[in-house]
Structure formats: C-alpha cells, structure tokens
C-alpha positions as CSV (number, residue, x, y, z in Angstrom):
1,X,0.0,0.0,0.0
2,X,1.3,3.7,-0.4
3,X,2.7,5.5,2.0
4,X,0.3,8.8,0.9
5,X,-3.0,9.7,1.6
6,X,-3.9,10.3,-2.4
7,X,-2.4,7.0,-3.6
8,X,-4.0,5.3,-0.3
9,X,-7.4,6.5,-1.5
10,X,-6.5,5.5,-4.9
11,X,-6.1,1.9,-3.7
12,X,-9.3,1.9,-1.8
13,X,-11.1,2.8,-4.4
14,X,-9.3,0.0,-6.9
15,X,-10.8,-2.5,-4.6
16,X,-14.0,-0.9,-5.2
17,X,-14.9,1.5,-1.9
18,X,-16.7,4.4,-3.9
19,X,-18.7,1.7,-6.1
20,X,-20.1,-0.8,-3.1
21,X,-18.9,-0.3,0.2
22,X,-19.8,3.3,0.7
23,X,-23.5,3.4,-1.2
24,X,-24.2,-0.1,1.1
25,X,-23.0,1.3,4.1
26,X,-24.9,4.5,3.7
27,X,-28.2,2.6,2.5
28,X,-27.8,0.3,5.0
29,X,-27.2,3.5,7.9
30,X,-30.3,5.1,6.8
31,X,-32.7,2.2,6.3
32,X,-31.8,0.6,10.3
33,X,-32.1,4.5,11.8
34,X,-35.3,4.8,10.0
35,X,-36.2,1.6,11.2
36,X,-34.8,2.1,14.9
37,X,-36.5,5.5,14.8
38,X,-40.3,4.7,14.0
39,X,-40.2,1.0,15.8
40,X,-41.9,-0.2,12.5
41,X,-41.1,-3.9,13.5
42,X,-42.0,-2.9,16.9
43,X,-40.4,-2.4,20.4
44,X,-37.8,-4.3,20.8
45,X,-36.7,-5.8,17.3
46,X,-33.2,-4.5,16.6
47,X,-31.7,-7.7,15.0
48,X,-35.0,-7.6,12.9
49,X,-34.4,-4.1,11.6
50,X,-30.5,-4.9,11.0
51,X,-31.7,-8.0,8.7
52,X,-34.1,-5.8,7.0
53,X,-31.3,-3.0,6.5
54,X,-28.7,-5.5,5.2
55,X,-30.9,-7.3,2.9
56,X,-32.5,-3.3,1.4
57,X,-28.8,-2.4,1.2
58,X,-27.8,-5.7,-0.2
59,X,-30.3,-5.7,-3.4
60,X,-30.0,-2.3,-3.9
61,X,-25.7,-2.5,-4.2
62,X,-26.0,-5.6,-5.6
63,X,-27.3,-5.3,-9.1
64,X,-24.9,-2.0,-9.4
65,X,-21.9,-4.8,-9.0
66,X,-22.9,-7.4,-11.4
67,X,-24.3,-4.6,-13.9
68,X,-27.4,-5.3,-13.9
69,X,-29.0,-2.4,-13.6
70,X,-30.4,-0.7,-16.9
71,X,-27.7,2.2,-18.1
72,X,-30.1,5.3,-17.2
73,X,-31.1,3.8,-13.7
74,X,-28.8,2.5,-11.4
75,X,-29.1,3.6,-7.4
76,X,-25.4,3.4,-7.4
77,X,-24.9,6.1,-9.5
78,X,-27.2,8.0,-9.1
79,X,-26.4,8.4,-5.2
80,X,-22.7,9.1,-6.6
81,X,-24.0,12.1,-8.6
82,X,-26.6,13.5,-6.2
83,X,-24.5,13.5,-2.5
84,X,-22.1,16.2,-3.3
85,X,-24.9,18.4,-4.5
86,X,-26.7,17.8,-1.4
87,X,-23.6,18.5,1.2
88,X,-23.5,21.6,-0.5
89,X,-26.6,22.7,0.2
90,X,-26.6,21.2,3.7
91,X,-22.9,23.3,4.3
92,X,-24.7,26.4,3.2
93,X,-27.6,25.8,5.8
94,X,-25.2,25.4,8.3
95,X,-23.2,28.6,7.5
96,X,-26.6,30.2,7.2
97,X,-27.6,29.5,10.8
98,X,-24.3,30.1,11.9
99,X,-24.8,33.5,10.6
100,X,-27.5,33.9,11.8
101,X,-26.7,32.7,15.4
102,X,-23.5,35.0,15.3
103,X,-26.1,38.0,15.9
104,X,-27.4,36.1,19.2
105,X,-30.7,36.5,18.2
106,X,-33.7,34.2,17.2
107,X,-35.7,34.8,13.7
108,X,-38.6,36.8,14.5
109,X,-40.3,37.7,11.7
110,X,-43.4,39.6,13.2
111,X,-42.8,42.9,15.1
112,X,-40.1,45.3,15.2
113,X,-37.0,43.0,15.3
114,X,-34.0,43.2,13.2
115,X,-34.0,39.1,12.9
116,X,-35.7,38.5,10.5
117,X,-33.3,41.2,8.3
118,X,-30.2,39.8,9.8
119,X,-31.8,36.6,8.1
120,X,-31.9,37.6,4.8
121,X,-29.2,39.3,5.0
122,X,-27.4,36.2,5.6
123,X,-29.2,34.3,3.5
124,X,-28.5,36.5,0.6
125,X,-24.7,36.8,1.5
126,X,-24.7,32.6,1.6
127,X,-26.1,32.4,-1.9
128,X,-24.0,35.5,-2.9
129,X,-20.8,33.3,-1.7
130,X,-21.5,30.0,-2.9
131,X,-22.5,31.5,-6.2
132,X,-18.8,33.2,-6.9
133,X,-17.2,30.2,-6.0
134,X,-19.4,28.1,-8.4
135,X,-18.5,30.4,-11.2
136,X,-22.6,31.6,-11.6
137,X,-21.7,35.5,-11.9
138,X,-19.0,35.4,-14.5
C-alpha cells in the first residue's frame, strides 16, 4: 500500500470502496435508523431491523456490482451524482444559521425585530458566496 494519503485512496477505491462499500454502508445506515427510529417492527426488534437494512442495502448494491441495472437507472450512481450536490446545500444551511446565530438572536419575523433582516441578510450573502465560487456570476 502507499505511504500517501492520495495514492492510499487510490487503492481503496481499486478495490471498489466508492462503487459498493460506501453506497451499502450509507443505504444500509439510513434504512436501520429509520427503522430504529419509528419501531416499524415494533419495540424491541433490533436484530430484525438490521436484517431488513442489510438485505434493502444488499439488493439495492448488488445489481450496481454485477451490472445489472439498466444504463439510465442505477441507485449506485445516481447516489454518486446526487450527495455532493446535497452537502453543499446542507454546508450552506449550516453557515446560514451560523450566521444567523452569530447575531445572538432568534428569527422573529413579526414585530419590530431586526431578525428577520439579519436573516436575509445572511441568506442573501450565503447564496451570494457559494455563487462566486461556483463560477454563476461570470
């Protein structure tokens, strides 16, 4: 194995990390805490929620591996595309409520507060930010 990060990553993801491991384990995470979370099995059925997680995480990674999936429609790759799209937006709703929070003030948006400005505000300057660095005002 290499002795850098970069080639390290490289070799994980010659063994096939980005294409299985990582879309399983995150189907796999989100299936059993949904599961866990609304007790659809019931009280007290963990190892039945872990089955059900493994085998929902299992056929959907699955066909992706043995290409079996039709070329316009497989899970794999479409999670691939999607996620960094989606931790963007997530990163700029975090630095918006950090924004916001820096003003130590909650969003009221009746009455004579300055919140709900200091919102927009913010929310403008997010959108402003993440715009130049995606190149949209050029």
């Amino acid at each position: 194995m290499s002795r850098d990060f970069p080639g390290f990553l490289q070799t994980l993801e010659s063994y096939g990390l980005l294409d299985a491991l990582l879309p399983f384990l995150l189907i796999f995470t989100v299936i059993f805490a949904i599961l866990q979370k609304t007790k659809f099995l019931g009280e007290e059925k963990k190892n039945f929620n872990v089955v059900l997680a493994l085998v929902v995480a299992l056929i959907v990674v699955l066909p992706h591996v043995t290409n079996t999936y039709p070329a316009d429609g497989d899970v794999v790759d479409i999670l691939n595309r999607a996620i960094p799209n989606i931790s963007i937006v997530i990163v700029a709703i975090v630095m918006l409520l950090i924004l916001v929070g820096i003003w130590g003030t909650e969003v009221n948006w009746s009455g004579s507060s300055l919140s709900g400005l200091i919102a927009i505000i913010s929310f403008v300057g997010i959108i402003y930010i993440f715009g130049v660095a995606a190149g949209w005002f050029q």
